[in-house]
Each structure stands twice: as structure tokens, then as C-alpha cells.
DOFI-448322 format. One record per residue (C-alpha): residue number from 1; residue in one letter; x, y, z. Coordinates in steps of 0.05 Angstrom, whole numbers, plus 5000, padded with zeros to 4 digits. Example, Ala and Ser with C-alpha at 12.3 -4.5 7.8 and 13.67 -1.06 7.14 Angstrom:
// DOFI-448322
 num residu   xx   yy   zz
   1      A 5246 4910 5156
   2      S 5273 4979 5143
This chain:
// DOFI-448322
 num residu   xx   yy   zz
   1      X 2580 1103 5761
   2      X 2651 1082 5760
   3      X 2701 1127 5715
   4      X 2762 1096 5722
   5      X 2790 1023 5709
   6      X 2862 0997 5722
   7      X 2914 0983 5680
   8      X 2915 0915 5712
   9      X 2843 0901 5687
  10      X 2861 0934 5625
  11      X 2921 0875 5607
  12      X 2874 0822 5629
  13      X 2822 0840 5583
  14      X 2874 0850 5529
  15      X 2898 0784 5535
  16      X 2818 0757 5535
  17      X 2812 0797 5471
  18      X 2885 0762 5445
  19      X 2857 0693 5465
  20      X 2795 0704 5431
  21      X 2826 0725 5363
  22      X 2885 0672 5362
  23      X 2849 0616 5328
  24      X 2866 0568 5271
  25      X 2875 0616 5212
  26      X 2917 0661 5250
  27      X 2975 0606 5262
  28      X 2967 0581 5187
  29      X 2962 0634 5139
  30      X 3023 0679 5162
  31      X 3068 0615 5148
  32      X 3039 0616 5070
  33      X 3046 0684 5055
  34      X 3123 0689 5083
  35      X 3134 0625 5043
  36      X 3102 0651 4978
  37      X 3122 0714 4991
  38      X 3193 0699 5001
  39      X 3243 0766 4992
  40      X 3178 0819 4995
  41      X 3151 0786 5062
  42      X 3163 0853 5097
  43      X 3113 0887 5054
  44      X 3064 0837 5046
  45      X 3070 0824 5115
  46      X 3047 0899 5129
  47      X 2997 0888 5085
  48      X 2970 0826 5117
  49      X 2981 0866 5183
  50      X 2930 0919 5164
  51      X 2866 0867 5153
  52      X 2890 0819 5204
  53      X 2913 0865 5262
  54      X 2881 0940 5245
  55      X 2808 0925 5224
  56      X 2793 0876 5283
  57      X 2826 0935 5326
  58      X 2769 0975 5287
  59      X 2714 0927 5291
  60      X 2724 0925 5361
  61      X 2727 0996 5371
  62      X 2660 1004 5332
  63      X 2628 0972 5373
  64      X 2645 1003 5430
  65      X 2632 1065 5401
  66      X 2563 1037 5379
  67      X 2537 1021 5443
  68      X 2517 0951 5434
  69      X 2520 0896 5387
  70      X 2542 0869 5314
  71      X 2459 0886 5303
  72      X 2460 0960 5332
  73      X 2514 0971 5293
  74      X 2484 0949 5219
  75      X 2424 0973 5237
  76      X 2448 1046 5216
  77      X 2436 1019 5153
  78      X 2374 0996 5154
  79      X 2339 0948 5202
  80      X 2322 0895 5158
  81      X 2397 0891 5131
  82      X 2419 0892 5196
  83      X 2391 0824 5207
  84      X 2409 0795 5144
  85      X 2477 0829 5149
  86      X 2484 0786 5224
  87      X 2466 0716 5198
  88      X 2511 0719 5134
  89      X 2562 0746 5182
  90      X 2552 0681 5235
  91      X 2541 0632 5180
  92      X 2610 0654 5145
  93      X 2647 0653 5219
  94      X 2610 0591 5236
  95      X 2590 0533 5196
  96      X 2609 0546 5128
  97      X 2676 0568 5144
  98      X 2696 0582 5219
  99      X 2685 0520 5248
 100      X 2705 0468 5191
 101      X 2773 0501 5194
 102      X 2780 0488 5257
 103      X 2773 0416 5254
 104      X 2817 0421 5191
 105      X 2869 0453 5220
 106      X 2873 0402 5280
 107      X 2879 0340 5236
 108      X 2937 0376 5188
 109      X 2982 0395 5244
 110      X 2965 0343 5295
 111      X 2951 0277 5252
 112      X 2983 0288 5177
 113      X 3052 0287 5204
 114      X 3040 0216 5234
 115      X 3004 0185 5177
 116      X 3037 0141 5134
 117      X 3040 0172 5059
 118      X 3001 0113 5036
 119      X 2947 0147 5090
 120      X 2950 0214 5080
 121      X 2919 0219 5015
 122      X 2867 0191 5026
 123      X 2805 0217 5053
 124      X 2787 0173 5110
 125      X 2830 0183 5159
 126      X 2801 0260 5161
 127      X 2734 0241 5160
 128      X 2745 0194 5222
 129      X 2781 0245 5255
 130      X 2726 0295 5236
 131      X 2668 0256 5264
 132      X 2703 0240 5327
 133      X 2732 0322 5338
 134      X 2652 0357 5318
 135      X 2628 0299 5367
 136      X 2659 0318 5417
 137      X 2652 0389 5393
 138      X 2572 0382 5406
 139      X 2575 0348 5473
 140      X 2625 0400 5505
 141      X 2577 0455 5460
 142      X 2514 0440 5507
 143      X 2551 0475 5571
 144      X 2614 0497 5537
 145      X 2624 0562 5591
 146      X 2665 0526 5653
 147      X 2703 0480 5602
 148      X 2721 0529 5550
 149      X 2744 0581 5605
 150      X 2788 0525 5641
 151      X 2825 0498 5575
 152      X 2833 0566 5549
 153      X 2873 0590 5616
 154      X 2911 0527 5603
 155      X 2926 0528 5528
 156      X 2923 0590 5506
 157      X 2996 0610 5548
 158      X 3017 0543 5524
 159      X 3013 0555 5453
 160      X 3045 0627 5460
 161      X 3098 0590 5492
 162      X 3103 0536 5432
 163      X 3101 0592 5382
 164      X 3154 0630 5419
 165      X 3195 0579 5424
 166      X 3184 0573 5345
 167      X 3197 0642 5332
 168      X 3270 0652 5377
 169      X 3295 0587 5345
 170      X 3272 0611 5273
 171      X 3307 0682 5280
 172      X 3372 0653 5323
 173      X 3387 0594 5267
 174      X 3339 0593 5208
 175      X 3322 0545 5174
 176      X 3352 0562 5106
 177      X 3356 0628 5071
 178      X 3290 0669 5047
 179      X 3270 0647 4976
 180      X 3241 0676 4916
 181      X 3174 0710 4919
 182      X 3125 0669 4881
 183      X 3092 0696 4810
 184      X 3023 0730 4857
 185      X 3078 0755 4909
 186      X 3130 0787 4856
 187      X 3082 0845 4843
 188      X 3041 0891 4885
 189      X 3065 0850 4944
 190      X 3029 0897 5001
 191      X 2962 0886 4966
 192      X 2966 0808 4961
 193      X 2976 0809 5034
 194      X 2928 0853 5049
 195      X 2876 0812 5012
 196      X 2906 0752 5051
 197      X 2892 0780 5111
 198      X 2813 0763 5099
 199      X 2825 0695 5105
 200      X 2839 0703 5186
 201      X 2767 0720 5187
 202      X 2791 0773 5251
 203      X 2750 0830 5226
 204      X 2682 0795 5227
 205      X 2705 0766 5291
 206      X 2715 0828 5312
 207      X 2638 0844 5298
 208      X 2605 0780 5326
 209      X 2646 0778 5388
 210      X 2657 0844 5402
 211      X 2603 0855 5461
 212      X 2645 0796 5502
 213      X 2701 0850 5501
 214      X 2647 0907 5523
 215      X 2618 0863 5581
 216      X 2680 0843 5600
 217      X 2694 0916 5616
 218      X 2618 0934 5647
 219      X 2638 0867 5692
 220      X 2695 0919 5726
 221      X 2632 0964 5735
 222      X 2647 1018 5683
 223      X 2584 1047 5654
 224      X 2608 1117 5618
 225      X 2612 1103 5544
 226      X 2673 1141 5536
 227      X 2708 1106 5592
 228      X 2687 1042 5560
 229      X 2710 1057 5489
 230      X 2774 1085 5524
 231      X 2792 1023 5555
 232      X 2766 0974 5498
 233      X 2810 1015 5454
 234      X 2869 1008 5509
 235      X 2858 0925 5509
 236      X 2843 0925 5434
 237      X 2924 0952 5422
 238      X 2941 0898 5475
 239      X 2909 0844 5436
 240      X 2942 0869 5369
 241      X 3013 0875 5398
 242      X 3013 0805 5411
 243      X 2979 0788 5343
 244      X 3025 0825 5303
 245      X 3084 0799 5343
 246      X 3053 0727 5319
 247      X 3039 0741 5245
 248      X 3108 0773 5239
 249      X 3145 0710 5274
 250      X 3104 0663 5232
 251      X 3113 0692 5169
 252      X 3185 0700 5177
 253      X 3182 0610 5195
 254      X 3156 0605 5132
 255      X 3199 0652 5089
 256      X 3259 0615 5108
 257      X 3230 0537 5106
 258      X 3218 0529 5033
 259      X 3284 0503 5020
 260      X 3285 0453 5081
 261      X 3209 0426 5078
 262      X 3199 0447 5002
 263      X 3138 0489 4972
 264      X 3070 0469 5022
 265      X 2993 0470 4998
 266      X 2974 0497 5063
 267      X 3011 0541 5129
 268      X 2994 0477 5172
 269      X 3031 0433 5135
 270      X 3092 0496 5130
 271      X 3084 0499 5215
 272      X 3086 0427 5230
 273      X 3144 0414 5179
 274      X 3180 0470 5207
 275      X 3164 0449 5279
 276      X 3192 0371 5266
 277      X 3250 0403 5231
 278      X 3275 0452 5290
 279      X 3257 0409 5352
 280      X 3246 0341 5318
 281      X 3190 0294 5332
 282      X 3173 0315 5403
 283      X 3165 0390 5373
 284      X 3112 0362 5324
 285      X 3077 0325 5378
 286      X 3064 0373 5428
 287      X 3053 0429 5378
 288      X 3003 0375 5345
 289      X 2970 0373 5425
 290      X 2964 0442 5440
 291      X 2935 0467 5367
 292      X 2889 0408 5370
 293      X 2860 0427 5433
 294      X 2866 0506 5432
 295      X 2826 0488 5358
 296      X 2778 0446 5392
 297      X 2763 0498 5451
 298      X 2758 0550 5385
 299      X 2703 0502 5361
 300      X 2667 0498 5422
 301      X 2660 0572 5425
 302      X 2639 0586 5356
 303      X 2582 0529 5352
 304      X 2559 0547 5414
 305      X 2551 0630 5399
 306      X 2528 0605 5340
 307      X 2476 0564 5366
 308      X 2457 0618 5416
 309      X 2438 0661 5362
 310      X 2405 0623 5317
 311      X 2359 0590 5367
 312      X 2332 0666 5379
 313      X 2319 0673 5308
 314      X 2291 0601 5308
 315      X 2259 0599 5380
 316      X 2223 0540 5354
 317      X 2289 0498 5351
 318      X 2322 0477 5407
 319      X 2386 0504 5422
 320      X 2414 0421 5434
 321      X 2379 0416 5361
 322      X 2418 0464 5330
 323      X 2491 0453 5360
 324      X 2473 0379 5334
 325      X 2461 0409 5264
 326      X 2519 0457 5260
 327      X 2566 0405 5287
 328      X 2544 0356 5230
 329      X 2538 0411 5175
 330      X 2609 0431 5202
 331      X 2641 0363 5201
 332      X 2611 0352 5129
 333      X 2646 0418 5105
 334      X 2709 0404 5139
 335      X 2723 0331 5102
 336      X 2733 0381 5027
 337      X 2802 0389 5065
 338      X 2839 0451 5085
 339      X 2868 0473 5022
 340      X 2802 0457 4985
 341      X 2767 0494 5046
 342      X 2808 0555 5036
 343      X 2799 0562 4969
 344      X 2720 0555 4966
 345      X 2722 0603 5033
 346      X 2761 0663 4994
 347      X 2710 0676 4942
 348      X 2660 0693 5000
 349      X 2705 0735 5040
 350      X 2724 0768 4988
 351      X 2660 0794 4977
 352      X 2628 0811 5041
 353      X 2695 0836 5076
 354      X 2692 0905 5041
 355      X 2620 0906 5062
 356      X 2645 0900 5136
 357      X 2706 0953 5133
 358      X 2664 1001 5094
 359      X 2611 0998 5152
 360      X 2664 0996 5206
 361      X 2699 1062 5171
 362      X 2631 1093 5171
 363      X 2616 1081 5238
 364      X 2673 1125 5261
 365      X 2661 1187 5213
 366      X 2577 1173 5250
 367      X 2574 1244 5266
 368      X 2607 1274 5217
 369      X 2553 1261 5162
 370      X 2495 1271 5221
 371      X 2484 1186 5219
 372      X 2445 1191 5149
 373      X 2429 1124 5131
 374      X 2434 1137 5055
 375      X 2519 1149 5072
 376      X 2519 1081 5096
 377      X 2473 1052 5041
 378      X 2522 1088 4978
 379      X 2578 1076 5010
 380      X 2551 0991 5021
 381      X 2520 0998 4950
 382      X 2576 1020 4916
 383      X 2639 0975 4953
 384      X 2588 0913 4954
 385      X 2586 0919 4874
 386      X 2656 0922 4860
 387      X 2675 0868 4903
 388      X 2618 0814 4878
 389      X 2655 0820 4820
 390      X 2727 0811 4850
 391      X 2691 0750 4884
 392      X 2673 0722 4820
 393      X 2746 0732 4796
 394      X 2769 0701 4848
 395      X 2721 0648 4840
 396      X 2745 0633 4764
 397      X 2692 0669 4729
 398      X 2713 0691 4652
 399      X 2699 0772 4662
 400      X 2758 0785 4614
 401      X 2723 0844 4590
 402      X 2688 0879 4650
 403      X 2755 0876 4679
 404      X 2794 0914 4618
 405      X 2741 0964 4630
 406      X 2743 0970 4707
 407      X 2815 0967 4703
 408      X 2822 1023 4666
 409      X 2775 1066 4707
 410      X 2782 1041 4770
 411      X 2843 1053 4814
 412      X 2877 1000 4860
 413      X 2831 0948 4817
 414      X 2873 0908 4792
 415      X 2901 0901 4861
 416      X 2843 0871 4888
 417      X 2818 0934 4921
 418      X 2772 0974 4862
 419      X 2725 0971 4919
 420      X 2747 1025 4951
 421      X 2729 1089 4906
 422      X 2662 1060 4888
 423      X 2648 1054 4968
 424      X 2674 1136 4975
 425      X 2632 1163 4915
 426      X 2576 1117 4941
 427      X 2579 1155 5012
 428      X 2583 1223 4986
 429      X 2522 1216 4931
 430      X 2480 1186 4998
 431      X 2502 1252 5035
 432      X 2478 1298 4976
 433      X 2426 1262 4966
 434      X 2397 1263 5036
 435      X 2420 1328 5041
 436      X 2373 1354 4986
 437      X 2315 1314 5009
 438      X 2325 1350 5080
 439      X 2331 1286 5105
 440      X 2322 1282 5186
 441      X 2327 1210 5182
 442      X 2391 1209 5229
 443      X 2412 1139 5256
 444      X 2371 1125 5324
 445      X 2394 1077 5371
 446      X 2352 1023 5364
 447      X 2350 0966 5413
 448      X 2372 0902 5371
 449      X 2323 0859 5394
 450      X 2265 0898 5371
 451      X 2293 0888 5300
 452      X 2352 0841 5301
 453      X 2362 0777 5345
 454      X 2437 0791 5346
């Protein structure tokens, strides 16, 4: 058994972890909140920094701590929700959402700024692009491992070099001063951020992907759980260094570009603005070339762990069957547009992303409440309720009158997070409760794939 790994190995698999996380929505959503948030960016850039840095730093952790998968984790609920738990979890990372941004994202930065205006609004040139991006998507999908490892080691230290270039030339001669916040940013700033931070979709990233961080350490031959949720830990502050060091740059572009490139529907259309302004056309183009590729190796990787899984909950399907169909299904999603895209995506995280941080805070007070499953089930039960009905708020739902009364009940409600208390009081009444039943059903460690394909 090997107890020790170096610090060497340690940065390497920090900057796997960094790689893995830097996808589309981190680059475009810190632009849009420093733009909307104008003269509060600091605070609802801390906010943003707390679900977009911290909880994937958690998630991570978790599993670690866990021993195994997304599926060993959830199954301390229950085994059944564990499974339904992992495919709403890959569906929302993968085709509904996940993937179709990434295509999205491509054509905004790398083709919009070329089009003519006659072009751009109309919807064929991204449904051209879209078809030819997911079809290449699904041929590199069928053996994506040697291709997706070569272009990342390329592209990834290419775009940190693109976005650091952005960031000095930002902070040593701005663009203009930082505006006004907008009418959602002039209040409870921290909040609005922190709900933003959803959108990066890091946390349930964190979840799906983090056994590649845990067999990236057992490749260096470290079997000791504690060893290996030292040094995932170690490489998980690695990774969110650099991603807070990006958010904080990125938000601070698009704070100070609203009075040079105006108010944008979208953070790719605030980057590649901003990138055309400070380095002119040649900025745009290569910054158009690397997104579009590190995008298209992002795709590659979710449709194919995608497809992996699935095609063990579907052994009957072929796993060349089912990268066909989530490349199509993708490529249909994508052509709604990104701004369109992100607004029927938020609904959805905004429901099921309490569900994840309630389970990933849970996971590390495990012991505590002896692994009861009726802790996790309250404290699921009571968060998941609460934020249904922030989902359908967000969604446009008339609940005019539920939310008087929640409001007044509820704290941090009407700041988007009434889920909170609900998921507390939920996790105590499941302690008492199994408690007085003399529950010994403690959480065993079950192996996932006698219960969950994940």
C-alpha cells in the first residue's frame, strides 16, 4: 500500500481536475454577471464564487470521502433514488443542457462575430454550424480517449493563455469605467450570484466526474482512503485557485465593457466583443479557435461518458447507437440558441441543485447522524419542496400567493434560497424520527452496480 504521493503528482492532477471543470459556462457566465452586476460585482462575484468554485470543491471531496461513485454516494438515500438521482443528473449535464451549450457557445464566440447582421439573426447559419460541430462530435465520440487527451494538452494552456492575456489587458487599461448594477443586481447582490453560479453546472460535474479525479490518484498507486481524500482535497484547492482566478478576471471584462460593446444577451457575445475591442480582429479569431475547439473536446467528453452510462442501463443499445442519438438530440436542443438555452436550462437547475448540495452537505456530517437514511431523505424532502417551487418562479408560474406566505415564513426566500431551512428541519425530524424507531438502518456501502449502473 502506498501512503504518500508527491506534490508534483498532486499539481498535475489539480490541473486535470482545472481542465475538466473549465468548460463553456465557465468562460460565459462570469462576463454577464460583472456586466449586470456592474458597481456590486465584488459581492455577487463571491456569491457566484461559492456555487461555482466551493460546491464542486465539495462534490469532489464527497466523493472521495464516499469511496466510489456519483451512485454510492446517492445511494445513502435510498437505492432506487440513487439511480434515478444519476440519470436526471447525466441527462441535465448531457443532452438537455451540457452538451447543447457547448455547441452554442462555439458558434457565438467563434462564428457571430463574422456574420453579417443580415446573417446573424437568422437561424440557419447555427443550425448548419450545429449539424456540422455534433457530427463531428459523434465520430470523434466512438474513440474519443487518445484525441480528447491530445487536444486537451494542447488547448487547454492555450485558452488560459488567451484568457490571461484578456484579464492583464482588462485590469492594465479597461475598457471603460464599471456601470450601474442592473434592477436583479441592485439588491441582495451576493444571492443573485450565488444563484448564478448554477448555471456553470460545476457542482453536478463535480458528482458525475468525480471518480476520474479518484482514479487518477489510485493510477499513482495510493490505496488508503484517507491518503486519497487528502490528496483529492489538495488537487481540488488547485483546481479552484485557478477557477476563481478565471471567474474573478472575467467578471471584472464584463463589468467594465458595457459602455464600449453596450448591454449583451449572453457572456459570449460580452467575451468576443470585449476580445475584438482590446486586441482587434486577430484577438476575436483566435479566441473564436481555441473556445471552439476546447468546446468541441468538452463535447466529446460529455457524449461519450454519457453514452458509457447509458448503454449499461440500456445494454440492449449499442453504445455507437446512443452517441448517434445524444449527438442528434443535442444538436436539436442547441439550434433554441444560447440565450434561449439558458433560460429554459435555469428552471431545472434551479430545482435539482439544492437537491445535490443538500446531499453533498450531508455526506460530510455521514457520521455524525450514524448514516441514517431518513437524515438524508428530510433533509432531500424538505430542500426538494421549496425549490420546485422557486423553479416554477423562475419558470414564470403566477404563485403570487404561496410566495406572500413563504415569504413571510421562510428566511433567505425571497433571495432564492428558502430551501435551505426546509432542508435543516427536514434532517433533524429524519434523525428523531429514526432515532425513536431505534433505527439500525445505518448507510452500508453498497457496491453501485448491484443497484445503480453509475
Amino acid at each position: 500500500m502506498k501512503e504518500t504521493i508527491s506534490t508534483k503528482q498532486i499539481f498535475v492532477i489539480g490541473l486535470m481536475l482545472f481542465a475538466l471543470f473549465l468548460g463553456a459556462g465557465n468562460m460565459i457566465f462570469p462576463p454577464s454577471l460583472g456586466q449586470a452586476a456592474g458597481t456590486n460585482i465584488w459581492i455577487a462575484t463571491l456569491g457566484f464564487l461559492v456555487t461555482g468554485v466551493g460546491l464542486p470543491l465539495l462534490g469532489v471531496t464527497a466523493i472521495a470521502l464516499s469511496g466510489g461513485d456519483l451512485g454510492t454516494l446517492a445511494s445513502r438515500v435510498n437505492p432506487k433514488f440513487a439511480v434515478i438521482f444519476s440519470i436526471v443528473m447525466y441527462l441535465a449535464i448531457g443532452p438537455f443542457f451540457g452538451i447543447p451549450r457547448t455547441g452554442t457557445v462555439a458558434f457565438e464566440i467563434g462564428v457571430t462575430p463574422f456574420l453579417p447582421e443580415s446573417m446573424s439573426t437568422t437561424g440557419m447559419p447555427l443550425f448548419i454550424y450545429t449539424i456540422v460541430f455534433f457530427g463531428i462530435t459523434f465520430l470523434l465520440s466512438l474513440n474519443p480517449s487518445k484525441l480528447v487527451d491530445r487536444i486537451g494538452k494542447i488547448l487547454t494552456p492555450l485558452l488560459i493563455l488567451i484568457l490571461g492575456g484578456l484579464a492583464i489587458k482588462t485590469v492594465v487599461t479597461p475598457m471603460g469605467p464599471i456601470g450601474e448594477p442592473s434592477e436583479t443586481y441592485a439588491s441582495g447582490a451576493f444571492f443573485k450570484g450565488f444563484l448564478e453560479g448554477y448555471l456553470t453546472m460545476d457542482t453536478i460535474g463535480a458528482l458525475v466526474f468525480g471518480i476520474v479525479v479518484i482514479n487518477a490518484i489510485k493510477d499513482q498507486g495510493i490505496t488508503d482512503r484517507k491518503v486519497l481524500a487528502s490528496a483529492t482535497i489538495k488537487a481540488g484547492f488547485i483546481a479552484a485557485a485557478g477557477l476563481a482566478l478565471v471567474y474573478l478576471s472575467l467578471a471584472y471584462l464584463g463589468a467594465t465593457s458595457i459602455s464600449v460593446i453596450g448591454a449583451a444577451d449572453n457572456g459570449g457575445a460580452i467575451l468576443s466583443g470585449s476580445a475584438t475591442h482590446l486586441f482587434g480582429s486577430a484577438g476575436t479569431i483566435i479566441l473564436g479557435l481555441a473556445i471552439t475547439f476546447a468546446c468541441l473536446t468538452t463535447s466529446v467528453g460529455l457524449v461519450s461518458a454519457s453514452g458509457e452510462y447509458f448503454s449499461k442501463i440500456f445494454p440492449k443499445l449499442s453504445y455507437p447507437l446512443i452517441v448517434g442519438i445524444l449527438s442528434i438530440f443535442s444538436m436539436i436542443v442547441a439550434n433554441v440558441g444560447l440565450t434561449q438555452l439558458i433560460n429554459i436550462s435555469l428552471p431545472v437547475l434551479i430545482a435539482i441543485y439544492p437537491l445535490a448540495i443538500v446531499l453533498i452537505i450531508l455526506s460530510f456530517l455521514h457520521n455524525k447522524f450514524h448514516g441514517y437514511r431518513e437524515v438524508y431523505a428530510g433533509g432531500l424532502i424538505g430542500s426538494g419542496l421549496i425549490s420546485i417551487i422557486d423553479a416554477m418562479n423562475i419558470a414564470g408560474m403566477q404563485l403570487t400567493r404561496l410566495n406572500d406566505v413563504l415569504g413571510s415564513i421562510l428566511p433567505l426566500y425571497n433571495q432564492g434560497v428558502g430551501w435551505l431551512f426546509p432542508a435543516i428541519i427536514g434532517s433533524i425530524i429524519g434523525f428523531v424520527i429514526a432515532t425513536l424507531q431505534g433505527s439500525s438502518k445505518r448507510e452500508t456501502e453498497v457496491n453501485p452496480s448491484s443497484h445503480s449502473p453509475s
